[in-house]
N, C-alpha and C positions, 0 to 999 in steps of 0.2 A: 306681874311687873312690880319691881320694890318700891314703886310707888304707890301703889294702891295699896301695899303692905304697909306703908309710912302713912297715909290718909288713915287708915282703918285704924290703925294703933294710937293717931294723934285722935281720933271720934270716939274709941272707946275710952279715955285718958279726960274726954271731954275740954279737950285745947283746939286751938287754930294750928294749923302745920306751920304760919309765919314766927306763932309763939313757941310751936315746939323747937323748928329749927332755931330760934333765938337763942333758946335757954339750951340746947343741944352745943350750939357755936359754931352754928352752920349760918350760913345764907341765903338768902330768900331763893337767889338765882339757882342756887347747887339746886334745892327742892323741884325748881319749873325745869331744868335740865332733867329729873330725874324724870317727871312727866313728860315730857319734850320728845326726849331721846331713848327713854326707856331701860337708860342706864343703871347698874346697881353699884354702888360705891364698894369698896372695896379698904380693905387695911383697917386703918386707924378711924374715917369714919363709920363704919361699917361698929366699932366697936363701941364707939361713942353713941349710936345710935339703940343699940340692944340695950347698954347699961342704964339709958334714960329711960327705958320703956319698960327695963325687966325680964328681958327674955334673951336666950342666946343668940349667938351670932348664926348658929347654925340654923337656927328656928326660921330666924329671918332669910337667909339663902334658901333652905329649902323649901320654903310657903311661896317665895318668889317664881323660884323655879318648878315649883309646881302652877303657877299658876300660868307661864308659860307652856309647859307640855300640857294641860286643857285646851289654851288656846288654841295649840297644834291639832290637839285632836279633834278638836270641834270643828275645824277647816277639812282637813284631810276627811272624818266623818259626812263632813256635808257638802264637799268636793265642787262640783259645779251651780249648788243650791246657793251656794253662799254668796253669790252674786245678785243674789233677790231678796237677802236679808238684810234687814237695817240696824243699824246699832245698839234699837232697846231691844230687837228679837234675840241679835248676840249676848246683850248683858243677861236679860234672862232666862238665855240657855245655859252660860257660864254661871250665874247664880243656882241654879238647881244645880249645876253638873258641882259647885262646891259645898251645899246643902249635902249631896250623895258620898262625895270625899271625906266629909267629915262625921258622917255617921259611920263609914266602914271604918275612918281612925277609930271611934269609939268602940267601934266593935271588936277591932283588934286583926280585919281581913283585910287593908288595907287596900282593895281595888274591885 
């Protein structure tokens, strides 16, 4: 989700997401819609938001949407189990499952 992209990048930066979205020229509300609704901005903020952070627009899209299709897979993977899983069992399946994704970036096998 591009928010937890937008969290992550405002903790590594060592800011508040209310300071980042400040000094970005966004608004508090755009930020809680983006948790809210799960939304990913799009155009001009989308581009406002890379150049504050450093990274491309692309970087950003596709970290989003890859953290999407984990999500997918971790449900369809765990199919009817996942009705017995609570929300810190899910964060730390998808924590490992992005631990694994990014060692195989590094390694250059990418799956």
């Amino acid at each position: 989700m591009f928010y937890d992209m937008y969290a992550a990048l405002c903790k590594s930066k060592g800011i508040s997401l209310s300071r980042a979205a400040d000094e970005i020229g966004l608004s508090n509300s755009t930020v809680t819609k983006w948790k809210k609704t799960g939304a990913t901005p799009s155009g001009d903020t989308l581009t406002k938001v890379a150049a504050y952070f450093g990274v491309s627009v692309d970087d950003l899209i596709s970290d989003a949407q890859t953290e999407v299709g984990m999500q997918d897979q971790l449900i369809a993977f765990y199919g009817k189990v996942k009705d017995h899983l609570t929300e810190d069992d899910i964060d730390d399946i998808m924590a490992s499952m992005r631990v694994k994704a990014e060692r195989n970036k590094r390694k250059g096998t990418g799956g």
